[in-house]
PDB file of N, CA, C and O in Angstrom, chain B, residues numbered from 101:
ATOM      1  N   UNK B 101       0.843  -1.183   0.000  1.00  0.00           N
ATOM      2  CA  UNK B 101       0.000   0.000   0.000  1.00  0.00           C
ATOM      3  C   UNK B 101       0.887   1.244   0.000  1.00  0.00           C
ATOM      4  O   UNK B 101       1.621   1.352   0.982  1.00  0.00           O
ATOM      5  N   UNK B 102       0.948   2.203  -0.928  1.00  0.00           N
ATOM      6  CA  UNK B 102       1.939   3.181  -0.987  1.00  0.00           C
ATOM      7  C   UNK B 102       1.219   4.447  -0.008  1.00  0.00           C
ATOM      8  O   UNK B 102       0.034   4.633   0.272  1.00  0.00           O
ATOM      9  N   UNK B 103       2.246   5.089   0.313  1.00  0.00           N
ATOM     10  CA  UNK B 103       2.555   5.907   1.461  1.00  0.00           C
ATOM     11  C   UNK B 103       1.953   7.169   1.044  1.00  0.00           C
ATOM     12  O   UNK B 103       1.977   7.381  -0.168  1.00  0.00           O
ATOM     13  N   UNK B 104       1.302   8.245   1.958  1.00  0.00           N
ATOM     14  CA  UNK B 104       0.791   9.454   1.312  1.00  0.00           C
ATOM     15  C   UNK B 104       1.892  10.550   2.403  1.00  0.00           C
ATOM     16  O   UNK B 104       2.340  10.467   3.547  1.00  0.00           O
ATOM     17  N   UNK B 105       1.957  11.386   1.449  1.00  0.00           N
ATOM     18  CA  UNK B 105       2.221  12.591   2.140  1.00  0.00           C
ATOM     19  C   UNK B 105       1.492  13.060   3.401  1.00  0.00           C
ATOM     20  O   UNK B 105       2.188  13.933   3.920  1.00  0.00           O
ATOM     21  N   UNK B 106       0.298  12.824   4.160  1.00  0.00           N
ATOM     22  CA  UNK B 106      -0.423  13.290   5.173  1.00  0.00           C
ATOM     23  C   UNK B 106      -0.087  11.905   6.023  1.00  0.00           C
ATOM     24  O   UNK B 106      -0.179  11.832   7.249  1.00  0.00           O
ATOM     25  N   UNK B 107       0.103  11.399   5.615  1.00  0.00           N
ATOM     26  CA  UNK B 107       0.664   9.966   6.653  1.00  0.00           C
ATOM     27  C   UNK B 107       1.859  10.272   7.148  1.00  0.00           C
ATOM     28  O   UNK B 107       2.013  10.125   8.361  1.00  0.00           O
ATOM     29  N   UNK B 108       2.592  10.596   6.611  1.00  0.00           N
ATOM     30  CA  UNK B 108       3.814  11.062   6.549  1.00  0.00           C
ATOM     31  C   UNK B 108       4.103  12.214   7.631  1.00  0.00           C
ATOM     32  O   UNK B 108       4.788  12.067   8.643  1.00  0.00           O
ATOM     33  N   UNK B 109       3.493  13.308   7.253  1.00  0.00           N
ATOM     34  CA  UNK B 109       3.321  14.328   8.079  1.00  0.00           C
ATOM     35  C   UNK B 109       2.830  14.166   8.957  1.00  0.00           C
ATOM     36  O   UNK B 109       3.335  14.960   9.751  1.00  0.00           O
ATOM     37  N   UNK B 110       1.910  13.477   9.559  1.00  0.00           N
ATOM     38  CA  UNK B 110       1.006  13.537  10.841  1.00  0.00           C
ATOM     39  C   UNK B 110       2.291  12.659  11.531  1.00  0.00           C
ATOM     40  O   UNK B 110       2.560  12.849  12.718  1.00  0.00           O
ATOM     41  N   UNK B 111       3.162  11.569  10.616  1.00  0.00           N
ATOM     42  CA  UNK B 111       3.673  10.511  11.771  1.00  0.00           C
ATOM     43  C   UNK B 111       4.974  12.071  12.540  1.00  0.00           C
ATOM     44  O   UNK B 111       5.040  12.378  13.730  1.00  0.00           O
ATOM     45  N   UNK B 112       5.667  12.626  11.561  1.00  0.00           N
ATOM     46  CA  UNK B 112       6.258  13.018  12.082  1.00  0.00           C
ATOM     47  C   UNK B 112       6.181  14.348  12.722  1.00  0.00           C
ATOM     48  O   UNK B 112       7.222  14.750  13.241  1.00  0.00           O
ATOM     49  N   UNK B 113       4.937  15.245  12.789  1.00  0.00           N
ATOM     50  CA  UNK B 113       4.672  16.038  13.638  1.00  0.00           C
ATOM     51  C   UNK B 113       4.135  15.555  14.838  1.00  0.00           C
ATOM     52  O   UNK B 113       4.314  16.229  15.852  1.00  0.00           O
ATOM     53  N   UNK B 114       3.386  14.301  14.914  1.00  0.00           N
ATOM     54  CA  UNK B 114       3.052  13.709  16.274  1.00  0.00           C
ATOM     55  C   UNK B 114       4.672  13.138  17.081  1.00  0.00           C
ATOM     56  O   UNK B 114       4.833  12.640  18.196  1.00  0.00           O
ATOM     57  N   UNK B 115       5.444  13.379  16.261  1.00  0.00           N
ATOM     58  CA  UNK B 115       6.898  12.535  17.083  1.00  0.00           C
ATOM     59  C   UNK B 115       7.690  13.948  17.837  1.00  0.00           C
ATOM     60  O   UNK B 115       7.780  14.344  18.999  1.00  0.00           O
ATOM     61  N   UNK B 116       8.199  14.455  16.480  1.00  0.00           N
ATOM     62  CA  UNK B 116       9.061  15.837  17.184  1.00  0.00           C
ATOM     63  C   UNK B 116       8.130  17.114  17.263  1.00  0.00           C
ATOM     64  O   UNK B 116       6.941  17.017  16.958  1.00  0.00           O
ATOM     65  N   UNK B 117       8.717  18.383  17.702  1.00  0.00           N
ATOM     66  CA  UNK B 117       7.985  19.988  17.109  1.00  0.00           C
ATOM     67  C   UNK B 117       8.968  19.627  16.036  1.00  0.00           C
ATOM     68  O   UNK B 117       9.909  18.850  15.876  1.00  0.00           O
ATOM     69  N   UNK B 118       8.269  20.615  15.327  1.00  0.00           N
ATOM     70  CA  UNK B 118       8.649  20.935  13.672  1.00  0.00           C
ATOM     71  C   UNK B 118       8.400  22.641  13.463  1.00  0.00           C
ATOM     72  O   UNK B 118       7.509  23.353  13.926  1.00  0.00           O
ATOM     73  N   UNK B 119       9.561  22.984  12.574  1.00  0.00           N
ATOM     74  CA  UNK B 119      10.214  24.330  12.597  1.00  0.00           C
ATOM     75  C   UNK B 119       9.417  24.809  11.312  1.00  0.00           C
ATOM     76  O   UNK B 119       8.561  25.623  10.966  1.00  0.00           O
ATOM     77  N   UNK B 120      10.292  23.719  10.779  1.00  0.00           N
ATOM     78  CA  UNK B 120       9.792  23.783   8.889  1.00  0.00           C
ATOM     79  C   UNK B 120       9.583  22.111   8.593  1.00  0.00           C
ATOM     80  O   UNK B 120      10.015  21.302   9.414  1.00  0.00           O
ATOM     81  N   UNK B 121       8.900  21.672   7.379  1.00  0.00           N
ATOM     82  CA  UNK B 121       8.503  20.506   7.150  1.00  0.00           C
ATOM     83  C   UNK B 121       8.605  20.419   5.109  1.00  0.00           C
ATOM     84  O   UNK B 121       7.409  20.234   5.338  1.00  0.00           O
ATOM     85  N   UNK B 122       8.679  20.405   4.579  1.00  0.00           N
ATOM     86  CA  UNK B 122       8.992  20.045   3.195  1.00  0.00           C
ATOM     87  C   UNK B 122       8.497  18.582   2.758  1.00  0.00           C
ATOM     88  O   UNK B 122       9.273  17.785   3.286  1.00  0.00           O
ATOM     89  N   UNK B 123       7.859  18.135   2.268  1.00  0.00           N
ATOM     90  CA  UNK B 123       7.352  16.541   1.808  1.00  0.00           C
ATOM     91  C   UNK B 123       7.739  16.303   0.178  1.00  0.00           C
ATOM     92  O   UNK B 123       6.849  16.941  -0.385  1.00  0.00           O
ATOM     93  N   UNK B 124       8.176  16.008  -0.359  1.00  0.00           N
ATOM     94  CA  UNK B 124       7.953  15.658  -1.873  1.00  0.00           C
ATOM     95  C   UNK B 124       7.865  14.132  -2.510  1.00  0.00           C
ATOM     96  O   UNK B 124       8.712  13.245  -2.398  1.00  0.00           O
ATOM     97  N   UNK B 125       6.802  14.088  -3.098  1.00  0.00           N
ATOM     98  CA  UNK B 125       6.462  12.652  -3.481  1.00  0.00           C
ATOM     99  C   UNK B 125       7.149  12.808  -4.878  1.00  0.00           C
ATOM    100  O   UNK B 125       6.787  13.534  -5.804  1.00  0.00           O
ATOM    101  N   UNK B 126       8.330  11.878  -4.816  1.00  0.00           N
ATOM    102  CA  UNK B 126       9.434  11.928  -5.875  1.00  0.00           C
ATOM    103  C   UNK B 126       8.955  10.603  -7.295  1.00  0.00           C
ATOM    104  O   UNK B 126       9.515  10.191  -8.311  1.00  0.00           O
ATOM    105  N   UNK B 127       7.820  10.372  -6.693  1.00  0.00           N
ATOM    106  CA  UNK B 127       7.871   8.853  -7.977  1.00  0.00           C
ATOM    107  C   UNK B 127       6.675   9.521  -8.950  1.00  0.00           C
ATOM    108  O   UNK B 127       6.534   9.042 -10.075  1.00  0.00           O
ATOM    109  N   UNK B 128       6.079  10.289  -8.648  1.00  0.00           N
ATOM    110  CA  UNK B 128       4.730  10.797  -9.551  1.00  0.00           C
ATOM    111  C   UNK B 128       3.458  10.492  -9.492  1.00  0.00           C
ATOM    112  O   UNK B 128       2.609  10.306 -10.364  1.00  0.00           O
ATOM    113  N   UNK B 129       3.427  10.449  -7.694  1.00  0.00           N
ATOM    114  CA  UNK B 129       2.275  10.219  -7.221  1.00  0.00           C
ATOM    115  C   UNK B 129       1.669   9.067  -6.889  1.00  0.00           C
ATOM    116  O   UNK B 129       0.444   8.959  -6.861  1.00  0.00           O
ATOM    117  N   UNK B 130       2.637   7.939  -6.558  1.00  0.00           N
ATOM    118  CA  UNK B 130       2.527   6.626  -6.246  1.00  0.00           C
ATOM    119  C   UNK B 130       3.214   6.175  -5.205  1.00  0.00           C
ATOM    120  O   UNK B 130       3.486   4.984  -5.058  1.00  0.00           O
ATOM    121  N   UNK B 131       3.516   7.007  -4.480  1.00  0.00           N
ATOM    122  CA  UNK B 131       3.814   6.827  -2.933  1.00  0.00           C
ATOM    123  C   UNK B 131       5.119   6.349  -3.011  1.00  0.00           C
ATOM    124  O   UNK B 131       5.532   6.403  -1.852  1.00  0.00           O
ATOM    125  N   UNK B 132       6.230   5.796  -3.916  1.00  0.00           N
ATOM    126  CA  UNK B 132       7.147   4.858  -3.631  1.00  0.00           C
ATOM    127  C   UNK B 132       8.483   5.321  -3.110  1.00  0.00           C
ATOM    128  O   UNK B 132       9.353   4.679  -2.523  1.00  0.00           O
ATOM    129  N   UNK B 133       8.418   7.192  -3.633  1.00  0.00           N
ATOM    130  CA  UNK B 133       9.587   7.173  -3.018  1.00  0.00           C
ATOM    131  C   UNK B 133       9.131   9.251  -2.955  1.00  0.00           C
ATOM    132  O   UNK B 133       8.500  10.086  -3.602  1.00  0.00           O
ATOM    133  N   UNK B 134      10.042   9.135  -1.628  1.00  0.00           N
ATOM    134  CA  UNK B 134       9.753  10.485  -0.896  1.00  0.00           C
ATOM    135  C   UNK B 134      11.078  11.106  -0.612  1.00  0.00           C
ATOM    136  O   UNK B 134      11.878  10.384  -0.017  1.00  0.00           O
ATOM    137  N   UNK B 135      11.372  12.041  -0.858  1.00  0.00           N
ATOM    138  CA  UNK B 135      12.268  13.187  -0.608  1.00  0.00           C
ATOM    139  C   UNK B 135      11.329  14.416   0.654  1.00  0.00           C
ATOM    140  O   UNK B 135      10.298  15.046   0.418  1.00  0.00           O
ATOM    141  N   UNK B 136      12.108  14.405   1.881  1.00  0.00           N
ATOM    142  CA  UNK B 136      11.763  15.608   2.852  1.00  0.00           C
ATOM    143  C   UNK B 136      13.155  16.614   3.409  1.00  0.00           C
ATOM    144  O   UNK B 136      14.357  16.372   3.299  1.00  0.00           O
ATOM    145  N   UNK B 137      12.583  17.592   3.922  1.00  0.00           N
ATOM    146  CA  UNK B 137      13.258  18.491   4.491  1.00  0.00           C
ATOM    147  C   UNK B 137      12.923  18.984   5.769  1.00  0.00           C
ATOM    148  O   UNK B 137      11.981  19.773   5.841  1.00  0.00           O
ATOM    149  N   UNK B 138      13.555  18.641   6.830  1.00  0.00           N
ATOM    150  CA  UNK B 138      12.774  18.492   7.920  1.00  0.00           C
ATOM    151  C   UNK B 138      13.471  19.497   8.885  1.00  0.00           C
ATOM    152  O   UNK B 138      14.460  18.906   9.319  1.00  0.00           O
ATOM    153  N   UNK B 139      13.403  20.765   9.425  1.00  0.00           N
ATOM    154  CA  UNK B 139      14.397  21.296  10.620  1.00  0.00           C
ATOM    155  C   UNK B 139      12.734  21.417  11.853  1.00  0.00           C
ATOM    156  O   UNK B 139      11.549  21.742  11.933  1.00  0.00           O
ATOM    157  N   UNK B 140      14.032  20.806  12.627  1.00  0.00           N
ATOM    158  CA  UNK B 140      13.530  21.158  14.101  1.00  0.00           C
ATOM    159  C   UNK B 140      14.933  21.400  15.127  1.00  0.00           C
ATOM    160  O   UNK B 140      16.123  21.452  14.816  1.00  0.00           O
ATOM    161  N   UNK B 141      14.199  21.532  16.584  1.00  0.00           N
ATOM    162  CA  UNK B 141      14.897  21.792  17.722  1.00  0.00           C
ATOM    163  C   UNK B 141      15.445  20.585  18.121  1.00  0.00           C
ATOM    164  O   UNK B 141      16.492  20.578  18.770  1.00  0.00           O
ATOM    165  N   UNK B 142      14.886  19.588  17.823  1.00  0.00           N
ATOM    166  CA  UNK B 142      15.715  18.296  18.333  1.00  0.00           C
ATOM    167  C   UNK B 142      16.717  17.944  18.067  1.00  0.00           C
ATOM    168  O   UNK B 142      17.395  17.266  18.839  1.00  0.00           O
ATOM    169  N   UNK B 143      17.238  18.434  16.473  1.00  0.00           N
ATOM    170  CA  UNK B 143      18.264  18.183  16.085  1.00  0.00           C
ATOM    171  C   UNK B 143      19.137  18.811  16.608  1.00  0.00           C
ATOM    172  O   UNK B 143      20.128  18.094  16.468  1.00  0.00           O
ATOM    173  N   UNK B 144      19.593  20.194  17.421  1.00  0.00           N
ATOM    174  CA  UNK B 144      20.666  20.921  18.062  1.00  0.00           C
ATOM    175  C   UNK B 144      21.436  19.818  18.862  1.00  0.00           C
ATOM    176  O   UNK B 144      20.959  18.971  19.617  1.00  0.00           O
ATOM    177  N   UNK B 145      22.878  20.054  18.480  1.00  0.00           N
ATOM    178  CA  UNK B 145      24.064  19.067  19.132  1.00  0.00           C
ATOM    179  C   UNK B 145      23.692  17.621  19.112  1.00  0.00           C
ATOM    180  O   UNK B 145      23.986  16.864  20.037  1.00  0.00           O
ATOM    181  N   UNK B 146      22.902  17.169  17.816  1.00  0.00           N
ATOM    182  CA  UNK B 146      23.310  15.813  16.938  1.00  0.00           C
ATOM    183  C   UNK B 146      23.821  16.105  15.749  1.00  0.00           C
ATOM    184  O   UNK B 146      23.642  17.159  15.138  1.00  0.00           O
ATOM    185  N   UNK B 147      24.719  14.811  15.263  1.00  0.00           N
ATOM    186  CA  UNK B 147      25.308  14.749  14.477  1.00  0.00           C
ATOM    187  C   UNK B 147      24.367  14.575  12.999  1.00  0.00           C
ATOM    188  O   UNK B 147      23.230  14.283  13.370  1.00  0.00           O
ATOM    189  N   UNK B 148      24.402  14.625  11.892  1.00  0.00           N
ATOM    190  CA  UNK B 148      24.002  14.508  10.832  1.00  0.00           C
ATOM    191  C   UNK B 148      23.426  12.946  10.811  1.00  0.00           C
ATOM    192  O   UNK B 148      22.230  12.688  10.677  1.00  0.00           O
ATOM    193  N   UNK B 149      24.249  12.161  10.932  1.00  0.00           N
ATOM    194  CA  UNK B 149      24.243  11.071  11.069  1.00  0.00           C
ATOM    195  C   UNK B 149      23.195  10.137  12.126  1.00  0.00           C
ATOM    196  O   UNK B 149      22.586   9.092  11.895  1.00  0.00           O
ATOM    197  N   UNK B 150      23.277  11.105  13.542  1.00  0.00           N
ATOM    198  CA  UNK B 150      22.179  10.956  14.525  1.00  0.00           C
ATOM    199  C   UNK B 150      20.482  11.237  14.139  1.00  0.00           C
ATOM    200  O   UNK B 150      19.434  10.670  14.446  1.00  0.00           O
ATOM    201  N   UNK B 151      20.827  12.376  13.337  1.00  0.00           N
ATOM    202  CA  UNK B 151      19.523  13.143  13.064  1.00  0.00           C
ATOM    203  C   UNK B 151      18.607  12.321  11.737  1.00  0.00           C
ATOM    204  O   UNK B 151      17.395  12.515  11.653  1.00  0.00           O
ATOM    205  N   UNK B 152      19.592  11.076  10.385  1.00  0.00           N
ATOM    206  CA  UNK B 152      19.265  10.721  10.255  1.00  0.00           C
ATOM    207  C   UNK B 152      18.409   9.399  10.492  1.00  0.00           C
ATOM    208  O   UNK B 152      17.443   9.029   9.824  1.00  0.00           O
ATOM    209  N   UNK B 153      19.063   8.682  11.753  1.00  0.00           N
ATOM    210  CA  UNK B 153      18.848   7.854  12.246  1.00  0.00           C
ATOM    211  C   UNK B 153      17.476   8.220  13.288  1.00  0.00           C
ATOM    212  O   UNK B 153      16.566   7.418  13.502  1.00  0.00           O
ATOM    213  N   UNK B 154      17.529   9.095  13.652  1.00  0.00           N
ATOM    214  CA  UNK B 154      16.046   9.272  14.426  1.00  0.00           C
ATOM    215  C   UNK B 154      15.191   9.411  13.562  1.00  0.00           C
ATOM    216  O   UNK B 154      14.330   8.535  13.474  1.00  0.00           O
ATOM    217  N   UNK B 155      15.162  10.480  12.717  1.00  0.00           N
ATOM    218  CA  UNK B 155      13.971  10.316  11.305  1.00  0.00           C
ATOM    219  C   UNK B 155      13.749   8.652  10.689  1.00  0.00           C
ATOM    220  O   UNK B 155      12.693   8.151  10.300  1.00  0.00           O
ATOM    221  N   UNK B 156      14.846   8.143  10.740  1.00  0.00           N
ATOM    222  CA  UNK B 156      14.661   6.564  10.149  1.00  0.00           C
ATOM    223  C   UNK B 156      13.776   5.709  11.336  1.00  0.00           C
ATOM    224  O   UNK B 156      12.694   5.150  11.152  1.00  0.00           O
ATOM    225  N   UNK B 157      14.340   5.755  12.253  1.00  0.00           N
ATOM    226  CA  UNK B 157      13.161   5.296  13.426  1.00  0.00           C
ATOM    227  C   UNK B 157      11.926   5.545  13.219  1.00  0.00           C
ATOM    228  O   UNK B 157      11.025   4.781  12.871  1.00  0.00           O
ATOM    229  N   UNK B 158      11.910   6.872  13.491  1.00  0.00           N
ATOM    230  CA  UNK B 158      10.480   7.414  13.876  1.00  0.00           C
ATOM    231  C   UNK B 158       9.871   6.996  12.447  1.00  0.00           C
ATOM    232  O   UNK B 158       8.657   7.200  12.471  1.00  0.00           O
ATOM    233  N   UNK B 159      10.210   6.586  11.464  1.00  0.00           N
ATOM    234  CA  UNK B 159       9.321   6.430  10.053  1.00  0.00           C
ATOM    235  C   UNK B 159       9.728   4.872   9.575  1.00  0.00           C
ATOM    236  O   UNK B 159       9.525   4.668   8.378  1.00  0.00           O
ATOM    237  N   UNK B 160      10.291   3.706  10.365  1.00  0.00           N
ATOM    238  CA  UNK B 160      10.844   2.879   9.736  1.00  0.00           C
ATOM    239  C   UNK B 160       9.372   2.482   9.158  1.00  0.00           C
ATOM    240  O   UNK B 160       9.203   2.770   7.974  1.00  0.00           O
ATOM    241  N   UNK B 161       8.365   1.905   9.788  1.00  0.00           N
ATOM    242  CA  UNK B 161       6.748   1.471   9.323  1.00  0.00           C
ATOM    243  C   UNK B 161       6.974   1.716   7.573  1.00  0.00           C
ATOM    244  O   UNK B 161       7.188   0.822   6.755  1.00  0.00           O
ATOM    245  N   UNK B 162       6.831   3.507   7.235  1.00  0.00           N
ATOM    246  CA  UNK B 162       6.623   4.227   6.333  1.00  0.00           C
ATOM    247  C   UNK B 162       7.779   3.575   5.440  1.00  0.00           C
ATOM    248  O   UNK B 162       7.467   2.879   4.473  1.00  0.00           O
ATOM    249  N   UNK B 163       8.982   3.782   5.740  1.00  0.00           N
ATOM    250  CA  UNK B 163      10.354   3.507   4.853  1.00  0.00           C
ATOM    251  C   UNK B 163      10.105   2.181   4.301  1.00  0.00           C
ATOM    252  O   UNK B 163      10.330   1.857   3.135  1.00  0.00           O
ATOM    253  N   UNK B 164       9.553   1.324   5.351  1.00  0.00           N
ATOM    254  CA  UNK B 164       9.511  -0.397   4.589  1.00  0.00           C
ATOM    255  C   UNK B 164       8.874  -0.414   3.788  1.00  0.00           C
ATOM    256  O   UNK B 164       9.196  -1.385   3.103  1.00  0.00           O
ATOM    257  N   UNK B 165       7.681   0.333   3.159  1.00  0.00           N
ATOM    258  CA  UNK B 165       6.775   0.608   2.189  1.00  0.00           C
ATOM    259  C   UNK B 165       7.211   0.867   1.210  1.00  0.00           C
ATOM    260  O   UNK B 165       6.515   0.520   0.255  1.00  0.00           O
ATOM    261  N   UNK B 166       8.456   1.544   0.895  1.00  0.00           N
ATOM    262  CA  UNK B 166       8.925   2.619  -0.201  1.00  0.00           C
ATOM    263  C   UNK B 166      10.131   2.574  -1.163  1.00  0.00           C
ATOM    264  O   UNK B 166      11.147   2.203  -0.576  1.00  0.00           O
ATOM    265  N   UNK B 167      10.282   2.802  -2.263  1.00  0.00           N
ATOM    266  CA  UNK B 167      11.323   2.149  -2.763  1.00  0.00           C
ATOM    267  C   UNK B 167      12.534   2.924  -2.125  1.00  0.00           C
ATOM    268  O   UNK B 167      13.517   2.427  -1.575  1.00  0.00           O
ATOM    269  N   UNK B 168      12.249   4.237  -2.319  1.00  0.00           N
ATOM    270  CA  UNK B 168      13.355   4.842  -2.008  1.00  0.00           C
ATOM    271  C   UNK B 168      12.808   6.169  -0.590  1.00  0.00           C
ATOM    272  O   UNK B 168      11.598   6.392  -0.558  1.00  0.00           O
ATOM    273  N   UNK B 169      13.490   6.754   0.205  1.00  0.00           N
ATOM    274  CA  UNK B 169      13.334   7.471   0.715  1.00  0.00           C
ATOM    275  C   UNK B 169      14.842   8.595   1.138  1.00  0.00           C
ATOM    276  O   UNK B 169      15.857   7.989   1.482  1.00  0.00           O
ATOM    277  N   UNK B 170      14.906  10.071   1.093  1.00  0.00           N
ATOM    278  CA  UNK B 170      15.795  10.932   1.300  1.00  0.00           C
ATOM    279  C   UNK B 170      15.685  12.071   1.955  1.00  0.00           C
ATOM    280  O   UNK B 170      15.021  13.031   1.565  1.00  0.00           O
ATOM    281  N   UNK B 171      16.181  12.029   2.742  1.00  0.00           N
ATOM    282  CA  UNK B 171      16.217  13.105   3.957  1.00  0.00           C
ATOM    283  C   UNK B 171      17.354  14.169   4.286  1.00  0.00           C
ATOM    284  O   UNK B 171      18.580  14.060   4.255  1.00  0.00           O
ATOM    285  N   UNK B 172      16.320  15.491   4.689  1.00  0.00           N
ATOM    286  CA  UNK B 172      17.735  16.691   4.832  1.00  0.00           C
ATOM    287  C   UNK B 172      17.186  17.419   6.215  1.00  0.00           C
ATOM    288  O   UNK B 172      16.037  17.833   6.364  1.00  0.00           O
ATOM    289  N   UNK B 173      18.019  17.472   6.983  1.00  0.00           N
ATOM    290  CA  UNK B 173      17.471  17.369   8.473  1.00  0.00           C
ATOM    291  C   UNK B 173      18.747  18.804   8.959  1.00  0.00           C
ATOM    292  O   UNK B 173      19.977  18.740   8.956  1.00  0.00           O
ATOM    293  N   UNK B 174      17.735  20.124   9.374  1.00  0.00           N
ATOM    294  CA  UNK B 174      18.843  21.401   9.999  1.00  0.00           C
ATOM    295  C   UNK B 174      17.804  21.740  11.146  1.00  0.00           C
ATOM    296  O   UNK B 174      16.604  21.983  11.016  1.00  0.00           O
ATOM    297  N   UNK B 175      18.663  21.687  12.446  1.00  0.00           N
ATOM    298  CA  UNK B 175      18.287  22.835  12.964  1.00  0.00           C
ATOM    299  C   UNK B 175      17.526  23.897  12.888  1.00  0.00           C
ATOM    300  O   UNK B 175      17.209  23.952  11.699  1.00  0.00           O
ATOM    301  N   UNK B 176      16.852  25.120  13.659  1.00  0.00           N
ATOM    302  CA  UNK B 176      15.936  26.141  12.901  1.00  0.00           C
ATOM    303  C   UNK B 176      17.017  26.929  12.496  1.00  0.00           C
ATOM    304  O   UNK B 176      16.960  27.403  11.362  1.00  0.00           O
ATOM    305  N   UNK B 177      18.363  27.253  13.465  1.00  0.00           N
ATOM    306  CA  UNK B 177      19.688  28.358  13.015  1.00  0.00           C
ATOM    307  C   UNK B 177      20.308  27.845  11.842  1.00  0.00           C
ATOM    308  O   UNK B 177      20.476  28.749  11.024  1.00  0.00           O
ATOM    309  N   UNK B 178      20.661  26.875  11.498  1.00  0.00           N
ATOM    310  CA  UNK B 178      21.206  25.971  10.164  1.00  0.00           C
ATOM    311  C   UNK B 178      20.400  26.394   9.191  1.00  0.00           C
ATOM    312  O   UNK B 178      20.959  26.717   8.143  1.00  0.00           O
ATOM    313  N   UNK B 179      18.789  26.513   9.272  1.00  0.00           N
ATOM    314  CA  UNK B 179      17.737  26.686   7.921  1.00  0.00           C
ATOM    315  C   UNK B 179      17.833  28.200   7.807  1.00  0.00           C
ATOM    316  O   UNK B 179      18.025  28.681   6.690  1.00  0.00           O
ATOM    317  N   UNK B 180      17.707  29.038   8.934  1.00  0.00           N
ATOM    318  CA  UNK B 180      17.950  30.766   8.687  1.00  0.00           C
ATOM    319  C   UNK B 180      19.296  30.972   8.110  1.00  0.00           C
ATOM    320  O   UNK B 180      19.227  32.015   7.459  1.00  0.00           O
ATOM    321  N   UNK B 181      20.510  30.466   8.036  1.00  0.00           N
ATOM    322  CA  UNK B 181      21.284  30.301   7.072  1.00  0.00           C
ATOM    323  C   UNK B 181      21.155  29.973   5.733  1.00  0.00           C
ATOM    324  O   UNK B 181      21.405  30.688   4.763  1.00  0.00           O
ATOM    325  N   UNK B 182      20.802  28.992   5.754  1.00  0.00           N
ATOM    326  CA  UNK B 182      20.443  28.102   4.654  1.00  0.00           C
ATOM    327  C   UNK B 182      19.457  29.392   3.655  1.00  0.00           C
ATOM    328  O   UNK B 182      19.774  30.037   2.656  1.00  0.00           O
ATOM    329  N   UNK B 183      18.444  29.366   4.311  1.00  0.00           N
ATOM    330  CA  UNK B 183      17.363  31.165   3.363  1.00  0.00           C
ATOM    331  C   UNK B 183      18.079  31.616   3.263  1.00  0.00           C
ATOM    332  O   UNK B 183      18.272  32.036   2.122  1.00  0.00           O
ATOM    333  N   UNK B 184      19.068  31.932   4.275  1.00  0.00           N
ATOM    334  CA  UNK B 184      20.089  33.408   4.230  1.00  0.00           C
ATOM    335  C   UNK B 184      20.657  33.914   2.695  1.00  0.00           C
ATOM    336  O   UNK B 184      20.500  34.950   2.050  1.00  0.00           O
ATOM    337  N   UNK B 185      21.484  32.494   2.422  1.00  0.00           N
ATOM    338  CA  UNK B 185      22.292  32.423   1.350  1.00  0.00           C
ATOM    339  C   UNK B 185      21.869  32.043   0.325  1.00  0.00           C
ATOM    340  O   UNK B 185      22.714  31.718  -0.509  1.00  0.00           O
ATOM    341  N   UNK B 186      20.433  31.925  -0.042  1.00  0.00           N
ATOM    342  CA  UNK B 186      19.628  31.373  -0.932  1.00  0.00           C
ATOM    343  C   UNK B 186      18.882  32.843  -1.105  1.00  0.00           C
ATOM    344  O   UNK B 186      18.003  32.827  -1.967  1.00  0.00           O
ATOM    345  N   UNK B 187      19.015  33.692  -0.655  1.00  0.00           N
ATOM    346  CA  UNK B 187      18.046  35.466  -0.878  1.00  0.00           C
ATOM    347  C   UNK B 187      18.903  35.787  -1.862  1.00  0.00           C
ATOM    348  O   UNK B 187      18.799  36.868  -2.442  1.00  0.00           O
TER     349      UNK B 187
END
């Protein structure tokens, strides 16, 4: 059963707060594979590596569903950069 974007979102606003949230259904509307962008507060003083691994937790259910899944995980100070240099 392929995965929706509001599944998606509800799992992971019911887990962490969320700063900013980004979803993109990368296969063309068949759930199989998802690209997000996720900053919150939880991530401050984890590693990249940590921050993917908690998103992989908190969504493994979702991930086993999917062919592919890709994640970009900042801080809220990391993403006001991130705009910064993107204005």
């Amino acid at each position: 059963m392929p995965i929706d974007t509001i599944a998606l979102e509800k799992a992971i606003k019911r887990a962490i707060p969320v700063t900013h949230l980004e979803i993109e259904d990368q296969s063309s509307g068949c759930g199989d594979n998802y690209a997000i962008v996720l900053v919150s507060e939880v991530f401050e003083k984890k590693t990249t590596l940590q921050r993917h691994r908690m998103v992989n937790e908190l969504l493994k259910d979702q991930i086993a569903q999917m062919h592919a899944f890709s994640q970009k995980t900042y801080t809220p100070k990391q993403w006001e950069e991130l705009q910064a240099k993107s204005s």
